[in-house]
N, C-alpha and C positions, 0 to 999 in steps of 0.2 A: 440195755438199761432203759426204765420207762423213760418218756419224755415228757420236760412238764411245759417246756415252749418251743413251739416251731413256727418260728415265721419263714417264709416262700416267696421271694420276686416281691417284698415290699417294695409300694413307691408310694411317694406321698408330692403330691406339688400345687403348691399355693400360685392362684391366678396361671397367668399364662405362660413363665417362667421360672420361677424359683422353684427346682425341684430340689424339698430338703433330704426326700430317700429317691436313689436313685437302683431301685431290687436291690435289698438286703435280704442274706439267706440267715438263719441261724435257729442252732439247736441248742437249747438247753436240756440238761436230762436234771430228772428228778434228784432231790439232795447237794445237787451243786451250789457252789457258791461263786456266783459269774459275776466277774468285772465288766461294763460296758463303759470304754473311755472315748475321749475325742476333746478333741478343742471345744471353745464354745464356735457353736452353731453347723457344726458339723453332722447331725442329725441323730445325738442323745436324745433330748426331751420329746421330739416328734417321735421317735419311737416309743418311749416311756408313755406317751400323751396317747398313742393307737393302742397298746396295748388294755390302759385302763379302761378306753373307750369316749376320751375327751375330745379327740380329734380323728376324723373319720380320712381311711386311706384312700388312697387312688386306686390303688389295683393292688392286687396279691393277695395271698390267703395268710393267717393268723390262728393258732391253733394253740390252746390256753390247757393245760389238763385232761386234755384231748377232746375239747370242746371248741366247735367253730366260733370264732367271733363273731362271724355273722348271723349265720345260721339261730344259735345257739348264746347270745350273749349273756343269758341271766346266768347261767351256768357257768360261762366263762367270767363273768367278774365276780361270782361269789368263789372262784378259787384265790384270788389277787387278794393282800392285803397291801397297803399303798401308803408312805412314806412321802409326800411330793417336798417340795424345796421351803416353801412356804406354810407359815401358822395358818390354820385355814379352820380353826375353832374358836369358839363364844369363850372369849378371854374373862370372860364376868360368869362361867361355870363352874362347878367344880371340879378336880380333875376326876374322882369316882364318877361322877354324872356324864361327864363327856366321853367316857370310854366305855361307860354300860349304855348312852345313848345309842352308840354306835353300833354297839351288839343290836340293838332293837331293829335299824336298816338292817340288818340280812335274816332277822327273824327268832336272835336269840332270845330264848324266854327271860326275862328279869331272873326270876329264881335261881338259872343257870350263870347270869352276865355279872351278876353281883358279886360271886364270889370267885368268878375269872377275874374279873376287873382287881380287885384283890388283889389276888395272888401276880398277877403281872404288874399290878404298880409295885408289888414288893420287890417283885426281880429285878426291875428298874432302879431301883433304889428311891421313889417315892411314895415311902409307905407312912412317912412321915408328914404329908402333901396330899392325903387320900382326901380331902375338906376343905382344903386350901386352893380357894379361887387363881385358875390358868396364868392372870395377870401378874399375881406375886412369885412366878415362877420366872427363874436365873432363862436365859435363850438353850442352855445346856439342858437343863431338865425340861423345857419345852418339848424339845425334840426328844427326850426321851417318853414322855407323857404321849406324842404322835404315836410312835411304834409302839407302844401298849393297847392305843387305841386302832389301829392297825391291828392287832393280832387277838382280839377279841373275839372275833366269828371262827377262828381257828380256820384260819386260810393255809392253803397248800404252798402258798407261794408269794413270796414277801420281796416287795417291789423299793428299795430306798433312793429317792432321789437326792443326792448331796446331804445324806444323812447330819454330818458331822459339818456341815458350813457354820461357822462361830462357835464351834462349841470347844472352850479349853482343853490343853491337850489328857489332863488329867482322867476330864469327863469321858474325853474319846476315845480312851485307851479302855475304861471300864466299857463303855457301851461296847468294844471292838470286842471283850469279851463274852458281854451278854449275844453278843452276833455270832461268835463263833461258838457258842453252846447250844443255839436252838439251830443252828446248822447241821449241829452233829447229832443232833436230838430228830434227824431230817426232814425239818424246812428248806424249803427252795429258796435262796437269796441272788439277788438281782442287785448289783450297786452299781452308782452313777457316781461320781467322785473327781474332783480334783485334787486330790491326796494319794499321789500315787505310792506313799509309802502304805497308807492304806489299803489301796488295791494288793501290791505287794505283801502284805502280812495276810489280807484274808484269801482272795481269791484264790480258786484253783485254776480259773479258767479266765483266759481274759481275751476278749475279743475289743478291737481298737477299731473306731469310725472315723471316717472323716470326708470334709465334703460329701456328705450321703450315700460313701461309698466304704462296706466295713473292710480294711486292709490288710487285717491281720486276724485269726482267731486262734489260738493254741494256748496251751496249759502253761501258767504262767512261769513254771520252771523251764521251759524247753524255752520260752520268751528270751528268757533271761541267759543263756547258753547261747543264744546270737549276740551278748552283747560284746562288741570286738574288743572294747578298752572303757574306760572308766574314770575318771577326772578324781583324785586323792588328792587331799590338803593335810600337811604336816607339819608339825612344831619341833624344831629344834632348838638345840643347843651346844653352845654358846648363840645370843642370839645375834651377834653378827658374822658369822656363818655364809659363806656362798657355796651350797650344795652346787656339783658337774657330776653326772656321771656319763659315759656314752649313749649315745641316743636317747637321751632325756632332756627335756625341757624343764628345769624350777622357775615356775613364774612367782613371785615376791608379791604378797599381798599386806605382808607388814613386820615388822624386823622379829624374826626367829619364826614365820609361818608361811609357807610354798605350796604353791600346787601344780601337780604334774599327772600328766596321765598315762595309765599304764596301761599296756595292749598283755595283750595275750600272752607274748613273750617273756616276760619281766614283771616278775610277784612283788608286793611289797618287801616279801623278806629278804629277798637281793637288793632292793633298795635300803634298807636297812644296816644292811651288812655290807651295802657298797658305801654308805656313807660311813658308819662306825670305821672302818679302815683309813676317814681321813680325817679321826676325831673330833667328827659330829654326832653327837646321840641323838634321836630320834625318841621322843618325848610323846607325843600324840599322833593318831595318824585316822581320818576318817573319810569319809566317801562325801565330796563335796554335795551332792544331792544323790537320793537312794537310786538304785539301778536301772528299776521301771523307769523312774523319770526322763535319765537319760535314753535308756531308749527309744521311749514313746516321741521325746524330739526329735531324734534322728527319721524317724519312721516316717512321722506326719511332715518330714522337712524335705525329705527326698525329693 
């Protein structure tokens, strides 16, 4: 499969100590949709920040499209379209203006940019917004307004840094859509997130950083297939109820709702049906935090 990023032996290190990449290897192949996680300061944004060209590496090589970063950088950033964390546009523009502006840096002609810029605020759902000054926009449709203006030049490869930081979950579910449609349409996506129900629903691939060192890289379902047990919260009834079963622990979090975790061994439907036998019903039952979550603690806590 082509490759749309390979970085090689990155390191990155500020003054004479703080090294935030300590050789990070990693492949992305074209059409992927790769999760890059880690605690904060673990070395997400220093890689996000080499790749755009913001902050310059120590050593390794960096390969964008199959263009050197060094060698070769006008090539290699006119592949990247780039999402960063932060508003980083003239809030007193309009949004039409600010996303055919953008086309104008990498050299799209207006004639072309005008009626891209269109059709991407429409996908966005700001076609209502096309004349309406950045400022009177919700933080949700900011950040959608970015990733329009992002995908303007028609980049190969679409970089989001905490795409979705403030934005309702309503908003985020739609945009999670608009993301997994021009995925499959094959753009390259690269997310940065602490959402890892996020990561979970889109990514295919997800590779974990930390302390400047990546720990983990595999396809996010095989992730998931290490995970040993899983922390479940459940409502019963009657609610004063004291669920036992053998080797379970019901921890009480408030009268008729427990959490216990279950390994490998022990499905919730045996729990279910081990309680129903001592006429308790089991009413609700959900994953105290999504799966990713827990693992990514265990990982980075080892």
């Amino acid at each position: 499969m082509p490759i749309a990023i390979e970085i090689k032996n990155l390191k990155k290190t500020y003054g004479d100590q703080l090294e935030a990449l300590k050789g990070i290897d990693l492949t992305i192949n074209e059409g992927e949709f790769f999760g890059l996680l880690g605690p904060n300061g673990a070395g997400k944004s220093t890689t996000i920040a080499i790749l755009c060209g913001l902050v310059n590496k120590s050593s390794g090589t960096v390969s964008i499209g199959g263009f050197d970063l060094d060698t070769q950088f006008p090539q290699a950033k006119s592949m990247l379209g780039v999402v960063p964390q932060e508003f980083n546009f003239n809030i007193f523009e309009k949004c039409l203006q600010i996303v055919v502006n953008q086309g104008g840096y990498y050299g799209v002609p207006r004639s072309e940019a005008v009626p891209r810029a269109h059709m991407l605020l429409e996908r966005l759902g700001l076609k209502d917004k096309t004349n309406t000054p950045a400022a009177r926009l919700s933080g949700g449709l900011k950040r959608r307004l970015m990733i329009a203006r992002a995908l303007i030049h028609q980049p190969k490869i679409l970089i989001l840094d905490e795409p979705t930081a403030g934005v309702d979950i309503s908003l985020r579910r739609s945009m999670w859509d608009f993301l997994s449609e021009i995925n499959q349409e094959g753009l390259t996506i690269i997310l940065t997130t602490h959402y890892l129900e996020e990561a979970e629903n889109l990514c295919k691939q997800i590779a974990i950083i930390d302390h400047g060192k990546i720990i983990e890289n595999a396809p996010t379902a095989s992730l998931l297939k290490r995970l040993k047990s899983e922390t479940v919260r459940i409502t019963v009834t009657p609610e004063e109820s004291v669920p036992t079963l053998p080797d379970l622990m019901f921890t009480p979090v408030e009268p008729g709702i427990f959490e216990l975790e279950l390994s490998e061994s022990v499905t919730l439907t045996q729990v279910v049906e081990g309680l129903k036998a001592q006429g308790i019903t089991v009413n609700r039952a959900s994953n105290k935090s999504n799966r990713l979550e827990e693992l990514f603690f265990k990982l980075v806590n080892s």
